[in-house]
N, C-alpha and C positions, 0 to 999 in steps of 0.2 A: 178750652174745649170741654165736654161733656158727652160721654157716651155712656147713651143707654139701652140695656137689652130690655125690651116692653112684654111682658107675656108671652113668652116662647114656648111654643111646644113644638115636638118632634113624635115622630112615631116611624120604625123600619117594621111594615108587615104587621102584624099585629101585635109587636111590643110596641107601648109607649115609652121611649126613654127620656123626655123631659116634658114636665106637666107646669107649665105654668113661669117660668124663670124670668125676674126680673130685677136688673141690680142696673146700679149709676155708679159710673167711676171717673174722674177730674181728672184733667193735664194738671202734670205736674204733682200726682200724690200714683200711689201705687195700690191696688188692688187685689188680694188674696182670693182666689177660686181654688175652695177647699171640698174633700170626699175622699171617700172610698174608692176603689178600683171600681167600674159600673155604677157610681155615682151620678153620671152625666157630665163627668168636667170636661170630655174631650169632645163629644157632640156638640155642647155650648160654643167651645172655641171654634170647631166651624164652623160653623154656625155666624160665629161673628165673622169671619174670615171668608165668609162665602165658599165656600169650597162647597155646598149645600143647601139648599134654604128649609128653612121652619116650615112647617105644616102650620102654623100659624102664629102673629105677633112679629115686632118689628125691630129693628136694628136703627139706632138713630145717632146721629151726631150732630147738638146743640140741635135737638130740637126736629130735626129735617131726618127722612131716613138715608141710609150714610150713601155718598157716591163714591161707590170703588174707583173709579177714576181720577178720582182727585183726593183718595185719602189715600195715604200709603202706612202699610202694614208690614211690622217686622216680626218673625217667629221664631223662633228658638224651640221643636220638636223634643220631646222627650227620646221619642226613637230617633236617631239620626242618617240622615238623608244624603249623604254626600257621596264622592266616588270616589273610593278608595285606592284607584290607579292611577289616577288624573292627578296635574299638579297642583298644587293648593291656589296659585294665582288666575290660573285660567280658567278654574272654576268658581272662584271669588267674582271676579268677572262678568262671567257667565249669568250667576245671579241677580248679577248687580244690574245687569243690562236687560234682565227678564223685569226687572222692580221698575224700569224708567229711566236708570241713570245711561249718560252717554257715558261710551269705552274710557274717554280724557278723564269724565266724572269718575267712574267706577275706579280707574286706576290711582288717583288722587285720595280719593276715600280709602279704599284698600290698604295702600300704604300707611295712611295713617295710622287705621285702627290694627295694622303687623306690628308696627313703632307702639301704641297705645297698649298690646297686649304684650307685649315682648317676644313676639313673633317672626319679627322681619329674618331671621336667617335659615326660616321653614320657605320663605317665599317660593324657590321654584322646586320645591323636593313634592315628591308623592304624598295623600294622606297616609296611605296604608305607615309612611314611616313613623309615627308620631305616633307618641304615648296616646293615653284615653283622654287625656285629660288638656292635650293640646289639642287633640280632634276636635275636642267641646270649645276652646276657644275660636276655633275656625268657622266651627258652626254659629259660634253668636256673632260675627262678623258679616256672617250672610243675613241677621237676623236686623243690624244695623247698620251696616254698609252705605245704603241706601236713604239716610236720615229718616228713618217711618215717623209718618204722627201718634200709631202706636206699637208700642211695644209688646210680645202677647211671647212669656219666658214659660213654659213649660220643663219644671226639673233643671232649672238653671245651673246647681252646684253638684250636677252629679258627676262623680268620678273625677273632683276638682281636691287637689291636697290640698292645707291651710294655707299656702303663700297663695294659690293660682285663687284661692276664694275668695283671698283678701282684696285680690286684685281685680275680682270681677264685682266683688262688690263694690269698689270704687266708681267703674264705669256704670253701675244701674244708678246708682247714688246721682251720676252726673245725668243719665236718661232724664230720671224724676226732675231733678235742680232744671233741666233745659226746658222744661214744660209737658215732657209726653206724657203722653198715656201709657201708664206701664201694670199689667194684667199678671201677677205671678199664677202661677199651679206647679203645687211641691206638697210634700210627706214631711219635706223639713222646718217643722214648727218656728224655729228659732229664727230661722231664716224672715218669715211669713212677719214674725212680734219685731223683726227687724225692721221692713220695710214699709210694710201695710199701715196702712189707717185705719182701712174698712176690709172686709171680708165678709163672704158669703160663704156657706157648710151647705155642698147640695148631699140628700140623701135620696136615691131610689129618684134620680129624677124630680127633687123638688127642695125649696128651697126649706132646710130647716133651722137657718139661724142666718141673719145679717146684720150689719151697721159698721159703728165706728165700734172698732178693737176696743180703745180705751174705754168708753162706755158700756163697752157687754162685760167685759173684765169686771167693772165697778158696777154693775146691776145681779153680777153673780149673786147667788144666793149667800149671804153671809152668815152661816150656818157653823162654821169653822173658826177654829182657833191653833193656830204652831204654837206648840208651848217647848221650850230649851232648857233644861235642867241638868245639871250632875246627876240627881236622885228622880231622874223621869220613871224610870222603872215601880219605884216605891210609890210616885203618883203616879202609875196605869192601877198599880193594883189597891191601895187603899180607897183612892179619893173619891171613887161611885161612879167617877162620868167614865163616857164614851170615850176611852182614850186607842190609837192605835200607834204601837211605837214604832221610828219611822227609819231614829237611829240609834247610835250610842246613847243622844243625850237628846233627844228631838222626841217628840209625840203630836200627833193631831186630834183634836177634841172635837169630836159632835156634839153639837148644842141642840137640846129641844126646839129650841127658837133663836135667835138673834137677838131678841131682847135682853136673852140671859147675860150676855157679852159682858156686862158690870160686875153681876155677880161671879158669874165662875172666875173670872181676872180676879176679883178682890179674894176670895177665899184661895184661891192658889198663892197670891200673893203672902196671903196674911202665913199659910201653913206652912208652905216650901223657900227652901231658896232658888229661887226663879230668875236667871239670866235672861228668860226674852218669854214675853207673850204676846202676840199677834192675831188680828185678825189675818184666814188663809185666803190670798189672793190666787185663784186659779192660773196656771200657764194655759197660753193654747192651747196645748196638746189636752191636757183635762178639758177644756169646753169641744174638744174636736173630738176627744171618746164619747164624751154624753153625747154629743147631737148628730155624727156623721152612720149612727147605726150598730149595732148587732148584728154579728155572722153578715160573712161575704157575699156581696150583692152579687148580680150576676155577671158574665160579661157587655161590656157596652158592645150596642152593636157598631157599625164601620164608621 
């Protein structure tokens, strides 16, 4: 499958909060929708979700615009939606049977993914009893329960310790391996360079950086150099360049240009004793400061 958002715009009143948005994401690979707070990432997602329509531009799957009736969609909210008095099973249920699935369905699935998350001895207790962190696994259950063709994880590992992370990263792992479509939106970079291939950074409502991850990574500007020394110190301050030290024994080198890359290696080489010099390959999180904006956008509207 293949879903694409086509030139999307939105407007509530006379703000426009998304000018133009258009991104393709593949079954079976995972998709990064990155921003700021009032970026547009949460308008977008209903946007896909119908919960809204665009003031203009289209929603498509392989090509066709999408039939909510016959695609099924799973969500995992940042803010969570559940009820907190009700028993975790008969509101598993409930969802399940809102999505399509018959009661035999819902209950069969249920179970599994209680067994799949290490769940099953929450089955007939209240949410309100459970930690934050098992809440969050109940809610991704609503989100999959239902086998969706996509998957749309908004803040997936929030308020998840390292075991419950490790363990929900397994089942997204399996989401992608099964074919879906699977849509992250998170703050957590690491998360993003984990699963993604491609990503889009909306700013202010528009798109200002997409593709394949590994390609923007390697079209960065190669301006940079890690340089690793005992005696870094004594090279920030003799050697003339652009040095900022980063650690004990670590500095980053601004280059005039990327051509110079030969020279400054060979003359730090030849002066110092130099354990490591590198070209600086940016993390996410450096290409999501440059391009996701300056000071806090506004709030999105509804």
């Amino acid at each position: 499958m293949q879903l694409e958002l086509k030139d999307i715009h939105k407007s509530f009143a006379d703000k426009q909060v998304l000018q133009g948005i258009s991104f393709t994401v593949e079954s079976g690979k995972a998709f990064g929708l990155l921003g700021r707070n009032g970026a547009g990432k949460t308008t977008t997602i209903r946007i896909l979700m119908d919960v809204f329509p665009a003031n203009s531009g289209e929603v498509l799957l392989d090509g066709k615009p999408i039939d909510y009736t016959k695609t099924g969609l799973g969500y995992l909210p940042e803010e969570r939606g559940l009820y907190p008095k009700k028993k975790i099973i008969e509101q598993l249920i409930y969802f399940a049977e809102l999505k399509g699935c018959s009661r035999e369905q819902a209950i069969k699935s249920i179970d599994y993914w209680l067994g799949r998350l290490e769940m099953t001895e929450y089955r007939d207790k209240r949410l309100d009893t459970l930690s934050k962190g098992n809440q969050q696994k109940i809610q991704l259950i609503t989100a999959v329960a239902h086998d969706p063709d996509i998957v749309i994880l908004d803040e997936p590992f929030s308020g998840l310790d390292p075991v419950n992370a490790m363990l929900l990263k397994d089942v997204v792992r399996e989401e992608i391996e099964s074919g879906k479509i699977v849509l992250f939106s998170s703050h957590q970079m690491n998360y993003i360079e984990e699963f993604c291939d491609s990503i889009a950074i909306l700013n202010k409502g528009q798109i200002a950086l997409k593709g394949d991850l590994h390609q923007i990574k390697h079209n960065y500007r190669r301006d940079k150099l890690v340089v690793r020394s005992a005696a870094i110190n004594q090279i920030a301050a003799e050697s003339g360049l652009s040095c900022t030290v980063t650690d004990e024994d670590t500095a980053l080198v601004r280059m005039a240009s990327p051509e110079d890359k030969q020279k400054i290696m060979q003359m730090l080489t030849s002066k110092y004793d130099i354990d490591e010099v590198k070209v600086f390959e940016p993390s996410l999180n450096d290409i999501f400061v440059e391009y996701a904006g300056e000071g806090e956008n506004q709030d999105e509207a509804v």
